[in-house]
C-alpha positions in Angstrom: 23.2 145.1 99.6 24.5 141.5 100.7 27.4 140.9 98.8 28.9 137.5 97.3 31.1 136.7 100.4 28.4 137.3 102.3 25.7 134.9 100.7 29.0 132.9 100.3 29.0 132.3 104.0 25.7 131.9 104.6 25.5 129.0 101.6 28.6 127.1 103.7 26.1 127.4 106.9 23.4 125.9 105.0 25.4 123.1 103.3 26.5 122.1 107.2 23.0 121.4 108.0 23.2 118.2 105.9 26.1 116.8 108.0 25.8 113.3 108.8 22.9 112.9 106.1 24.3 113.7 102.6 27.2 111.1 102.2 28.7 110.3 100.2 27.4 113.3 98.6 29.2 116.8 99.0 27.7 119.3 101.0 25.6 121.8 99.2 24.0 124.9 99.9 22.5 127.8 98.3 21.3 131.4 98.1 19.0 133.1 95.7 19.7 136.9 95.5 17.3 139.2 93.9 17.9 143.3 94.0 20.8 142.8 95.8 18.5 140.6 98.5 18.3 137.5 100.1 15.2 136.1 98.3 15.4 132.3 99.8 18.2 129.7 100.8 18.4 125.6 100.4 20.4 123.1 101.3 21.2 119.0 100.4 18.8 117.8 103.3 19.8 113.9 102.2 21.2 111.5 100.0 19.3 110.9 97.1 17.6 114.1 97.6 16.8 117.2 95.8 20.0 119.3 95.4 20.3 122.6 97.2 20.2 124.8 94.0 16.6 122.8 93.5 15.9 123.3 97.2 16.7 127.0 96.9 14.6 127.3 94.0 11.6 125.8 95.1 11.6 128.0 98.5 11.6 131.2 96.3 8.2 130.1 95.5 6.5 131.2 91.4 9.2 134.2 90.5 11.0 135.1 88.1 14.4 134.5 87.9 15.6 136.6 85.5 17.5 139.3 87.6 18.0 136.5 90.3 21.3 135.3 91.3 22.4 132.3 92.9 25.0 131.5 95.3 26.4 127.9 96.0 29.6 126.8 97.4 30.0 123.5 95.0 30.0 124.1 91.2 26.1 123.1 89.8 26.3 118.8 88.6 26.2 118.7 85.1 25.2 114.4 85.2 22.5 112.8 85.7 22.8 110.8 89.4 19.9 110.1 91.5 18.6 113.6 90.3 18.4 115.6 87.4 21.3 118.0 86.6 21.5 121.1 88.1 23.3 122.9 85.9 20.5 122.9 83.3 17.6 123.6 85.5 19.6 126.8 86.2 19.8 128.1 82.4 16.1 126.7 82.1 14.8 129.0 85.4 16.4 132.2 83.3 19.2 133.1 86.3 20.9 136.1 85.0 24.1 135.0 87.2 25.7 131.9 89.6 28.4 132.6 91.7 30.4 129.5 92.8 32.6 128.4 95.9 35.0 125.9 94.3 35.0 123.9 91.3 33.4 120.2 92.1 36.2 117.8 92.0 34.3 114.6 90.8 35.7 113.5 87.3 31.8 113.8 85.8 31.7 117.3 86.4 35.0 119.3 87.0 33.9 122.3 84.8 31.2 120.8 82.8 28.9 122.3 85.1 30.1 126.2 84.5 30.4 125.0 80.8 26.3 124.6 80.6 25.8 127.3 82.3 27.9 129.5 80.2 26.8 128.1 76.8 23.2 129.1 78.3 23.7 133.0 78.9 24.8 132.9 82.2 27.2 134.7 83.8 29.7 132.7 86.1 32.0 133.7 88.9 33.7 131.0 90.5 36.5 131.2 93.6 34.4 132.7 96.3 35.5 132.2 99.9 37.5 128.7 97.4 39.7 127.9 100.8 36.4 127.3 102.9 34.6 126.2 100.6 37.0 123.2 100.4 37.4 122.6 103.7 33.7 121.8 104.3 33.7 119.7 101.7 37.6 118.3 102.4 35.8 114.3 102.8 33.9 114.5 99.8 37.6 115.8 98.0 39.2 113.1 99.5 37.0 110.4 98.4 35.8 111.5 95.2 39.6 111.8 93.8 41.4 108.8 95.9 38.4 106.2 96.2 39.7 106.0 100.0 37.4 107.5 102.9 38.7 110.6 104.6 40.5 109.3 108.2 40.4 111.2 111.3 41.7 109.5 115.3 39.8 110.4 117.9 42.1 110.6 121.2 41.3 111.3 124.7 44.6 111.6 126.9 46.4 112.6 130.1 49.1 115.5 130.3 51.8 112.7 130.1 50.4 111.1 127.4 48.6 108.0 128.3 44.8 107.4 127.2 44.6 104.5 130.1 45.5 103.6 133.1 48.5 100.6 133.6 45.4 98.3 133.6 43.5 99.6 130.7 40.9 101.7 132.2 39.8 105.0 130.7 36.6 106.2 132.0 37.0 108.7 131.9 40.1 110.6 131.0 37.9 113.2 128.9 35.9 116.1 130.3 31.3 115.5 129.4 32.0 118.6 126.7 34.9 116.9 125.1 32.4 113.5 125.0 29.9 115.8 123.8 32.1 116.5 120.8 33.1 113.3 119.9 29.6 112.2 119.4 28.9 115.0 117.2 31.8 113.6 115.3 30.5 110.2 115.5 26.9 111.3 113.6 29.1 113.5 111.5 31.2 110.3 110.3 30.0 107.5 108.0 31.7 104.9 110.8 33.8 104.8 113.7 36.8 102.2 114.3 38.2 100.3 117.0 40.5 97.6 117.5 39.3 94.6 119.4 41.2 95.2 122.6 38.8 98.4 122.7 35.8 96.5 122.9 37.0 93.8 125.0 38.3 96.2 127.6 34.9 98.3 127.4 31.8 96.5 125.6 31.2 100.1 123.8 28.0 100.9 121.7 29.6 103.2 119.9 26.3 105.1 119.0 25.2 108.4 119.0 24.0 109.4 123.0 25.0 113.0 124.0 23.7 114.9 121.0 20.7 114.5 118.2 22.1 112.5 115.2 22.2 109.2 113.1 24.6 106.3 114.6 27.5 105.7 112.3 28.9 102.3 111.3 30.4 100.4 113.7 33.7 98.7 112.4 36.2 96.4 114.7 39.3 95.1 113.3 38.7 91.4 115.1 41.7 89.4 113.1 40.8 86.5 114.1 36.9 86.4 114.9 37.9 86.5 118.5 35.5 88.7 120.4 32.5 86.7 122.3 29.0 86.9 120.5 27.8 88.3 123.9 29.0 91.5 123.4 26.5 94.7 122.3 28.2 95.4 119.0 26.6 91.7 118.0 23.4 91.8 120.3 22.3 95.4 120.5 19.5 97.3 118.3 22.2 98.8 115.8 23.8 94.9 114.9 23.0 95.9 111.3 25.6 98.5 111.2 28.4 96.9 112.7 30.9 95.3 110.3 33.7 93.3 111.5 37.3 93.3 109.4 39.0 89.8 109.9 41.6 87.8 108.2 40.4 85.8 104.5 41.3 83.0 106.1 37.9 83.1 108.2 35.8 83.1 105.3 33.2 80.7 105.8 34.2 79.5 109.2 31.2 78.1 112.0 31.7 81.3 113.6 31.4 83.9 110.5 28.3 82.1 109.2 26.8 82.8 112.4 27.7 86.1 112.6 25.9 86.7 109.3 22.9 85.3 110.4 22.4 87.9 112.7 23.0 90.9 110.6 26.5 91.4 110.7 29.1 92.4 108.1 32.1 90.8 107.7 34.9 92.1 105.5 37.7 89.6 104.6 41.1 91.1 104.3 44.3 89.8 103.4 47.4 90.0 105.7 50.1 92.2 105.2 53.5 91.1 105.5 53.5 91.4 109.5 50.8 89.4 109.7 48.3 91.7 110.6 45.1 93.6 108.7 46.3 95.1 105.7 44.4 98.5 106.4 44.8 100.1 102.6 42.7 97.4 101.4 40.2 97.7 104.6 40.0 101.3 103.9 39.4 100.7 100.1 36.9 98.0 100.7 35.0 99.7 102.9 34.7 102.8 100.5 34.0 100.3 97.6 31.5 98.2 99.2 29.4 100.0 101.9 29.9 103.3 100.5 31.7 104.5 103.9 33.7 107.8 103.0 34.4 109.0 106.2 36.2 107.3 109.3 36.6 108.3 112.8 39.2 105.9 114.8 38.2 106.0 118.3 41.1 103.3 119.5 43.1 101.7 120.5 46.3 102.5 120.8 47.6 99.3 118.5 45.0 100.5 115.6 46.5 104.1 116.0 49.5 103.1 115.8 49.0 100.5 112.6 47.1 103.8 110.7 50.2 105.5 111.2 52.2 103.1 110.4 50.3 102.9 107.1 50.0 107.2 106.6 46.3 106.6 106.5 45.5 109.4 108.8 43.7 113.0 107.5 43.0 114.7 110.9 43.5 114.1 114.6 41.1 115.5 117.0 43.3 115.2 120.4 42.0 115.9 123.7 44.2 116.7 126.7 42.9 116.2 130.1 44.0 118.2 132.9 45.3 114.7 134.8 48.9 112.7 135.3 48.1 108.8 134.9 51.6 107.4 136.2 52.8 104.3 134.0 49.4 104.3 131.5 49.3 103.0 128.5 50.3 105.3 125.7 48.7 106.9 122.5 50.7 104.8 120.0 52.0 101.7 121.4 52.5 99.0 118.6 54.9 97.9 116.2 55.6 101.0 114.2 58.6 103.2 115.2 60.8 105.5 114.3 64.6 106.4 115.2 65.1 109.7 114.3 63.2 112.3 114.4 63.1 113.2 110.6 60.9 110.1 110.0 58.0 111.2 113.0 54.8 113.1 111.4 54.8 116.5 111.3 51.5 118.6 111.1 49.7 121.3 111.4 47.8 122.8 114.4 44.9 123.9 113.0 42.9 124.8 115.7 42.7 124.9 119.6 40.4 125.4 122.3 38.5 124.6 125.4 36.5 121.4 125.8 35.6 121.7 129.4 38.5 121.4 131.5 40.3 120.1 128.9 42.3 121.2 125.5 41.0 120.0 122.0 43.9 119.9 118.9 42.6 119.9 115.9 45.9 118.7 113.3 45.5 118.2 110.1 48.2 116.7 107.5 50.1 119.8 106.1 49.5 118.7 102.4 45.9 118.3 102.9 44.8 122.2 104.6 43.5 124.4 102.5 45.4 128.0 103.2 43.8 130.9 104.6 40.7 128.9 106.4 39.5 130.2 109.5 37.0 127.7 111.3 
């Protein structure tokens, strides 16, 4: 006999299958029981697709699911989106029980689900394995309730600190595993974000190379439309994706209209009081306009330190490389800064190990990690 926490899990391994795919859906997966039995499992392959309950369903093949129960880690939708609602195919396929991770945060269904399938004769358990449950889904949480994307910074840095040499070079201060990572990351992540210095300095294509996957968006804070139109974010096979965020004031300059003509996105932003990028409004933007619920910041060290300034930050993914670069330029150099140490950031260290040579962190903000996870 399997038991709830059991199909539990194996629904959360399933939902991870549609990483990189589903957003800004949630990640879904699910298990069909039958005399105590694991009849057939689904998943949310893509967005727009058929939901994982559906998925499930249809891999049980022509049964009856009377004595059937079904496990899924997000509560059933109870609206009707680019699919039908879940909810009421349940009670219509005659399930005799659904057990249910967390409740689904989105304001259209937040216990309308487990309503319909209560007021059809079905019995409900909800809270299984709740803490995980929410941390696999912790972007779609974020976005769904705050209409801003979920923000994690990507650093790669010496013992001392620094994530370049005194001349800017950094390849490569990370071990190939800890590279192999971050591009998992990267096809996990709706976009990755660098500052323009980054791209000067290295002419990155910030795609997807080391593992399978989709490439994210690119997007480069470029204030003031500065970077050449030689470069391979603007002349490379995955232009289309790359979305530069520049001052308003550059709104239908020679230089912008050009840029459009090729493919690319511009966002127009205005300037916060220091003159620079006002990144609440980027953020918001990007969530409101290209759907983008998920950033990874990749660099540099002036954008890390402006998303810290601004408490934008979800997770940091922190690599420490087994190597002293004397005088290097450091993780957080900008204009933000603190003089005592009850203003700095305090966290939580979530989880550690070995990349290679080197030392992943994995913090996350202490008001954002679900208790009790263990990843």
């Amino acid at each position: 006999m399997i038991s709830n926490e059991e199909a539990m899990s194996l629904a959360i391994a399933q939902a991870k299958q549609g990483m990189g795919y589903v957003s800004p859906n949630p990640l879904v997966g699910a298990v069909i029981l039958k005399g105590g039995k694991i009849l057939s499992t689904g998943y949310h392959h893509k967005f727009g697709g058929i939901h994982a309950e559906i998925d499930a369903i249809n891999n049980a093949g022509d049964i009856d699911f009377g004595d059937a129960i079904l496990v899924v880690n997000l509560e059933p939708c109870s609206h009707h989106g680019k699919q039908p609602p879940c909810a009421e195919a349940i009670v219509k396929y005659g399930f005799k029980e659904v057990v249910i991770g967390m409740l689904d945060p989105n304001p259209l269904v937040a216990g309308r689900g487990v309503k319909i399938l209560k007021d059809g004769g079905v019995k409900v358990a909800v809270g299984i394995l709740e803490q995980e449950c929410k941390w696999l889904n912790r972007v779609f949480i974020k976005h769904i309730t705050s209409t801003m994307p979920y923000i994690s910074l990507k650093n790669a840095q010496s013992i001392n600190g620094a994530i370049a040499t005194h001349s800017g070079n950094s390849k490569w201060i990370s071990s190939v595993e800890s590279r192999t990572i971050v591009h998992r990351l990267r096809a996990e992540y709706d976009a990755v974000a660098v500052g323009k210095n980054t791209v000067l300095l290295d002419n990155p294509e910030l795609s997807v190379r080391l593992v399978n996957g989709r490439n994210p968006y690119r997007i480069v804070f470029d204030t003031n439309l500065d970077i050449p139109e030689h470069y391979k974010i603007f002349s490379d096979k995955e232009v289309q994706k790359t979305i530069l965020i520049s001052s308003s004031q550059y709104r239908g300059s020679e230089k912008a209209v050009r840029l459009h003509s090729k493919g690319i996105s511009i966002l127009f932003v205005r300037l916060d009081g220091n003159g620079r990028i006002d990144l609440k409004q980027a953020m918001q933007d990007l969530y409101t306009s290209f759907n983008i619920a998920s950033v990874l910041v990749e660099g540099g060290s002036i954008l890390f330190n402006s998303f810290l300034e601004y408490g934008l930050i979800d997770e940091y993914h922190i690599f420490i490389a087994p190597k002293i670069i004397p005088n290097g330029l450091t993780t957080f150099n900008g204009n933000y800064s603190i003089d005592e140490m009850s203003e700095s950031n305090e966290l939580e260290l979530f989880k550690i190990s070995k990349s290679g040579n080197d030392i992943h962190l994995l913090y996350v903000n202490s008001d954002f990690i679900p208790t009790g996870v263990k990843i």
